[in-house]
N, C-alpha and C positions, 0 to 999 in steps of 0.2 A: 372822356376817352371813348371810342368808338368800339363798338362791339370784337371781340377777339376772336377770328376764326381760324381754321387748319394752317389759311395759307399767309399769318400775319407773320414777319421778321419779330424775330423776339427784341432785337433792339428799339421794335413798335413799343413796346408795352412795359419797359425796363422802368418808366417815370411811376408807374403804379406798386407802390408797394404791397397790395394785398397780392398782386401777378407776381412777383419776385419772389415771395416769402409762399405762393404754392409752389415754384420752381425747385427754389430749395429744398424744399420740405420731403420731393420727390429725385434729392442725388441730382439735380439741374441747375448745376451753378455757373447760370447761363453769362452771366454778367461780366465777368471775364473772361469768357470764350470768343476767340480771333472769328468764328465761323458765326457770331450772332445776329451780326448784320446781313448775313447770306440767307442762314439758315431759317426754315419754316416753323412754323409748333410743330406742323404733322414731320417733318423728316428729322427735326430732335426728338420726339417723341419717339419715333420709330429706332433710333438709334439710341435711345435708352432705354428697350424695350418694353414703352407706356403704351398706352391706345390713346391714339388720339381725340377723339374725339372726347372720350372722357376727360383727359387734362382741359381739354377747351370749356367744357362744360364746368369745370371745379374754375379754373383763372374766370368767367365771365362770373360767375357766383359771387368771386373774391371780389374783384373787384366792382362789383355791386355791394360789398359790405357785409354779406349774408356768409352764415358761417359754413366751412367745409370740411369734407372728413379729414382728421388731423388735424385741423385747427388749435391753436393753442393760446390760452388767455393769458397776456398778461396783466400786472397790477403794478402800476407807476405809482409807487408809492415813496413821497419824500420827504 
């Protein structure tokens, strides 16, 4: 996946689950939302009152694998 910037459609980045699950994690449960394929990071960002660039900066982190704040471990344990 290609770098995530201000002006990416979030239905860009929806295949990435480490992007999705910092979505969520911050109230952006973008993935059912009619306006995903529209809308920018930076103008849902702005409309959930985040900074964008910081969310850009946490999602390109995520989905590099590398841990971010709030991140939460699980343990697949069967």
């Amino acid at each position: 996946m290609k770098k995530i910037k201000k002006n990416t459609k979030f239905n860009e980045i929806f295949e990435d689950e480490g992007a999705r699950r910092v979505l969520e994690e911050r109230g952006m449960h973008c993935l059912g939302c009619p306006f995903a394929s529209m809308e920018s990071i930076e103008q849902g960002a702005k409309a959930h009152g985040l900074d964008a660039d910081e969310l850009v900066k946490e999602l390109n982190k995520k989905k590099r694998g590398k841990k971010v704040k709030g991140d939460i471990k699980l343990n697949n344990k069967n």
